[in-house]
C-alpha positions in Angstrom: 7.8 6.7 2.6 9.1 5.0 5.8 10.9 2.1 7.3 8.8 2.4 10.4 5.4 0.4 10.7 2.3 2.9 10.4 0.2 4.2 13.5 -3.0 3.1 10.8 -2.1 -0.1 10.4 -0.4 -0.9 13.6 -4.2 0.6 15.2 -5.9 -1.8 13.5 -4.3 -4.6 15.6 -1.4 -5.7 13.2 1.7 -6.6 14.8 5.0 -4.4 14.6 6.2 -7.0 12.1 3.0 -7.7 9.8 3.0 -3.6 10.0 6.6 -3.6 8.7 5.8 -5.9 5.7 2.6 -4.0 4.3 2.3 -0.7 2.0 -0.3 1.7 2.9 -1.9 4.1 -0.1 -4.1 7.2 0.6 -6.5 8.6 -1.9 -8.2 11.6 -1.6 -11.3 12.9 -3.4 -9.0 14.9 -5.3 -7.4 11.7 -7.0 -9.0 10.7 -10.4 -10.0 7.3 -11.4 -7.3 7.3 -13.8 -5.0 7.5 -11.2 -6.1 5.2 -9.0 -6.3 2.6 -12.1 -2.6 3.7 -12.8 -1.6 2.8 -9.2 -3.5 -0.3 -9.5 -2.1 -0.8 -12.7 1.4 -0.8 -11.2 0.8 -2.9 -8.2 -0.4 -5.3 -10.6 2.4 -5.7 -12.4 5.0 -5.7 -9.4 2.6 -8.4 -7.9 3.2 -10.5 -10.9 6.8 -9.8 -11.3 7.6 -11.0 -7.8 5.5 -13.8 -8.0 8.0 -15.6 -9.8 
């Protein structure tokens, strides 16, 4: 990962900081469903964690 904002999502018209304050993921056709459910999975439970 990065501290700087990414080219993506600052070329889809985000500012510098809304950039700063996202998380990109990539997923290839190589990636299984399980995997992405895993990651989802995850995100999930940070989501709900921080929530608090």
């Amino acid at each position: 990962g990065t501290l700087k904002p990414s080219h993506v999502i600052l070329a889809s018209g985000y500012s510098e900081e809304d950039a700063r304050g996202t998380i990109r993921f990539s997923f290839s056709a190589s990636n299984s469903l399980k995997e992405v459910d895993y990651a989802l999975e995850i995100i999930n439970n940070l989501a709900k964690k921080f929530k608090k």
